[in-house]
C-alpha positions in Angstrom: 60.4 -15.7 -47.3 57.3 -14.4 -45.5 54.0 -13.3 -47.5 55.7 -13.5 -50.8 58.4 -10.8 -49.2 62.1 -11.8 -48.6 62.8 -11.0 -45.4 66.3 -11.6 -43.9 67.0 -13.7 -40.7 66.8 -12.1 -37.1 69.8 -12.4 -35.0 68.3 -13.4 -31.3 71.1 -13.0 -28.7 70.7 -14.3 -25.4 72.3 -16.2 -22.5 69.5 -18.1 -21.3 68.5 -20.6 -24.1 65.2 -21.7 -22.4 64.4 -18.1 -23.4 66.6 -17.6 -26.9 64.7 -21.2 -28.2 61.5 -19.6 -27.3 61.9 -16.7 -29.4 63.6 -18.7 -32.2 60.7 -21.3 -32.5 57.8 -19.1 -32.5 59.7 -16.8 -35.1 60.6 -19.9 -37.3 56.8 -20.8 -36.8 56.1 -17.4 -38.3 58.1 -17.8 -41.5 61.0 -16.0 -40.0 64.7 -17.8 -40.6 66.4 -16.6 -37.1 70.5 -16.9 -35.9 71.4 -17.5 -32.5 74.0 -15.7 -30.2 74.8 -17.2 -26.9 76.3 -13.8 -25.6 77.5 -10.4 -26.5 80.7 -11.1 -28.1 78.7 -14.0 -30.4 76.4 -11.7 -30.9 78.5 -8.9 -32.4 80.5 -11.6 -34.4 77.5 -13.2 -36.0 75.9 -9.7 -37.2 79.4 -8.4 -39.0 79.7 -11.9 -40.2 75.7 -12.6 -42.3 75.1 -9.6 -44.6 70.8 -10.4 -44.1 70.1 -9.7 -40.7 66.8 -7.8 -41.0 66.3 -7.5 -37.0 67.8 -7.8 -33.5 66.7 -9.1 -30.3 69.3 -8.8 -27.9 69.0 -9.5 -24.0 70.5 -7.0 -21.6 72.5 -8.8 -19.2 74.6 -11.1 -21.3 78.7 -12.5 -20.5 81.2 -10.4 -22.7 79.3 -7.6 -23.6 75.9 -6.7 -22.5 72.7 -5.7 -24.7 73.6 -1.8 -24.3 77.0 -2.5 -25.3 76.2 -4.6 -28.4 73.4 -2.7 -29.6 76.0 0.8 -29.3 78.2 -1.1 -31.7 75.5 -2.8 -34.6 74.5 1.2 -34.4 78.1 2.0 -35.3 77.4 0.4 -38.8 73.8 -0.5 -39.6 70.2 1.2 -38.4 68.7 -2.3 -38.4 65.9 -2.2 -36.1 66.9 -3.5 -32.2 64.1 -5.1 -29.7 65.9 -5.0 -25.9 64.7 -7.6 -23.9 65.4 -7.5 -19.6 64.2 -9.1 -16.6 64.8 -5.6 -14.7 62.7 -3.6 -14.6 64.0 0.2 -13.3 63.3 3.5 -15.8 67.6 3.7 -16.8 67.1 0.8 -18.3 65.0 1.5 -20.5 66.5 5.0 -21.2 69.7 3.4 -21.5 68.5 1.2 -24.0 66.6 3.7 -26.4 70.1 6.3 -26.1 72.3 3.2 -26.9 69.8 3.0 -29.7 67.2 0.6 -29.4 64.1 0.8 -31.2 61.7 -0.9 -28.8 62.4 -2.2 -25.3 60.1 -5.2 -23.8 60.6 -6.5 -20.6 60.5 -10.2 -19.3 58.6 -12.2 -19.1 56.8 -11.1 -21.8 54.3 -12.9 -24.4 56.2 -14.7 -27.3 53.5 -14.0 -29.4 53.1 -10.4 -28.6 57.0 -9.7 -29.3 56.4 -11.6 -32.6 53.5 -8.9 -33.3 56.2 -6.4 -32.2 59.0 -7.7 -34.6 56.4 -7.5 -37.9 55.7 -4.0 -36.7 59.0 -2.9 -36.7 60.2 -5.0 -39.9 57.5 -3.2 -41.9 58.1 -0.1 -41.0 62.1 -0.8 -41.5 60.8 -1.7 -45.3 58.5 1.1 -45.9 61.4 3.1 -45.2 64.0 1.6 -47.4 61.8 1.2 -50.2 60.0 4.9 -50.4 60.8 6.1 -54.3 58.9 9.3 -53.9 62.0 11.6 -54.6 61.2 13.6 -51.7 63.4 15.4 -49.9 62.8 17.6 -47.0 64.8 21.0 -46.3 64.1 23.4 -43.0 66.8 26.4 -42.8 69.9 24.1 -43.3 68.4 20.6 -42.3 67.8 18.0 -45.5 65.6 14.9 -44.8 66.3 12.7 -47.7 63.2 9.7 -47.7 64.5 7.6 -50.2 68.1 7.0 -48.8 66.9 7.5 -45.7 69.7 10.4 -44.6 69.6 13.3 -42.4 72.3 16.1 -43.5 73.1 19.3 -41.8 74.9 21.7 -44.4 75.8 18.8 -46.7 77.3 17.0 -43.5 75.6 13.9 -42.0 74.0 13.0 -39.4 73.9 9.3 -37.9 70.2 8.8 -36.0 68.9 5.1 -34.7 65.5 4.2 -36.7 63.4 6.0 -34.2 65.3 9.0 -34.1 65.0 8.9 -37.6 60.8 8.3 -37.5 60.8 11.4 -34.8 62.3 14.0 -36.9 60.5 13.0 -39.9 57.2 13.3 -38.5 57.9 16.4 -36.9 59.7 18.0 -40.3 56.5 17.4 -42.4 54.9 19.7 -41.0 56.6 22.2 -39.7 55.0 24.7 -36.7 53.0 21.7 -35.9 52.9 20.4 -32.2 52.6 16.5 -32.0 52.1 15.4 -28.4 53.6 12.9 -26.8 50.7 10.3 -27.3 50.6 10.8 -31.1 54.6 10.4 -31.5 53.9 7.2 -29.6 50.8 5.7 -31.3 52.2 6.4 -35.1 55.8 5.2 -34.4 55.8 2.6 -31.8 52.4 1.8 -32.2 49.4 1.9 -30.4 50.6 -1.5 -28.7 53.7 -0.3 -27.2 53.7 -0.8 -23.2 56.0 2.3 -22.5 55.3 5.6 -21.7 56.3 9.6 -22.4 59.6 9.1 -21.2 60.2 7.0 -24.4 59.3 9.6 -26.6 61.1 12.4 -24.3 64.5 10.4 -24.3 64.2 10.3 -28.3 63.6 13.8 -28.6 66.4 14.4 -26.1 69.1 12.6 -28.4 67.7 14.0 -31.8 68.3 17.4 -30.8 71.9 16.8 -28.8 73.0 15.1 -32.4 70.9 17.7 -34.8 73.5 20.1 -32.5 72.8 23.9 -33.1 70.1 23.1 -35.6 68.2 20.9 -33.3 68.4 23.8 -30.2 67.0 26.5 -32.5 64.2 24.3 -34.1 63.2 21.4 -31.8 60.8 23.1 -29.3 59.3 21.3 -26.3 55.7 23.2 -26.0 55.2 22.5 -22.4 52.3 20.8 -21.4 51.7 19.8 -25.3 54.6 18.3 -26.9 56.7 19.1 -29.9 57.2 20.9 -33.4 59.7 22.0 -35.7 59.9 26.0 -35.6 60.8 27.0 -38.9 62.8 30.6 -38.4 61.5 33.7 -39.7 63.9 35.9 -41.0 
């Protein structure tokens, strides 16, 4: 219970328990109710086995199965948001992380409070998501964005995006013919507090249109030197 909300408990996964007690205590003194996973296999076993994780924060290089490799399989059955954390430091990682489907990627060492700040970010956004009872539903040539259950379907079939991936399309799909650069997609979905660059947004963009297939080739234009839109066809 945070601020009068129920919020479920954050699974923090990592080998180094200086570091995973770090991240638990200044959660717990937050409000949050955390889990702990001393590697990848523990990891994986304590998400399928508590029905309220809310959040992830999963270190890279753990024994059994690393971050990439954990965070691949939550995505296999849940969009709950995912915070990578990593001592190393090189641009695959990162890339690596967001196309395993991470939502944010912080690297270490890092401020406990700041990743704290991160985690509410993220957690509200996850809510304002799940709990949008507008109706809406958002159709381009084919493509159906529905807001309240939070789907993506291409000719009735659909489509499985990470939370950002998600964010992404949605922003572009409001407003069709719009171009969004990079800096905007950054600012209103990781926030204006996020340490990375373009290459986060460009990897995101990269995955939404491989898995929005055919549709996501014809509609999902890079305008070079400005960023993105969603070209709605004319005929």
């Amino acid at each position: 219970m945070r601020g009068g909300e129920t919020v479920g408990r954050i699974l923090v996964a990592d080998d180094e328990s200086l570091i995973r007690r770090l991240v638990c205590d200044f959660l717990k003194k937050s409000g949050y109710e955390t889990v702990e996973a001393v590697d990848g296999k523990d990891a994986i076993d304590k998400f399928n086995a508590c029905d309220d994780i809310s959040l992830v924060v999963c270190d890279i290089m753990m024994p059994e199965f690393d971050g990439w490799e954990v965070t691949a399989k939550i995505r296999e059955k849940s969009r709950v948001p995912i915070i990578v954390l990593t001592a190393r430091t090189q641009e695959f990682d990162e890339l690596h992380s967001f196309e395993s489907g991470a939502d944010d990627f912080v690297t270490k060492p890092f401020s406990p409070t700041v990743l704290v700040k991160r985690i509410e970010a993220l957690l509200k956004r996850s809510a304002a998501a799940a709990n949008d009872t507008s109706g809406e539903i958002i159709t381009v040539d084919g493509l159906s964005v529905n807001l309240p259950s939070h789907t993506v379907t291409i000719a009735g079939a659909e489509v499985e995006l990470t939370a950002k991936e998600y964010e992404v399309l949605v922003k572009l799909i409001s407003k069709p013919g719009r171009i969004y650069s990079r800096d905007n997609l950054l600012d209103s979905i990781w926030g204006v507090d996020f340490t990375g660059d373009s290459r986060t947004v460009d990897s995101h963009v990269a995955r939404l249109r491989t898995k929005l297939g055919e549709w996501g080739n014809t509609h999902l234009k890079t305008v070079y030197g400005a960023g993105y839109k969603i070209e709605v066809n004319k005929t």
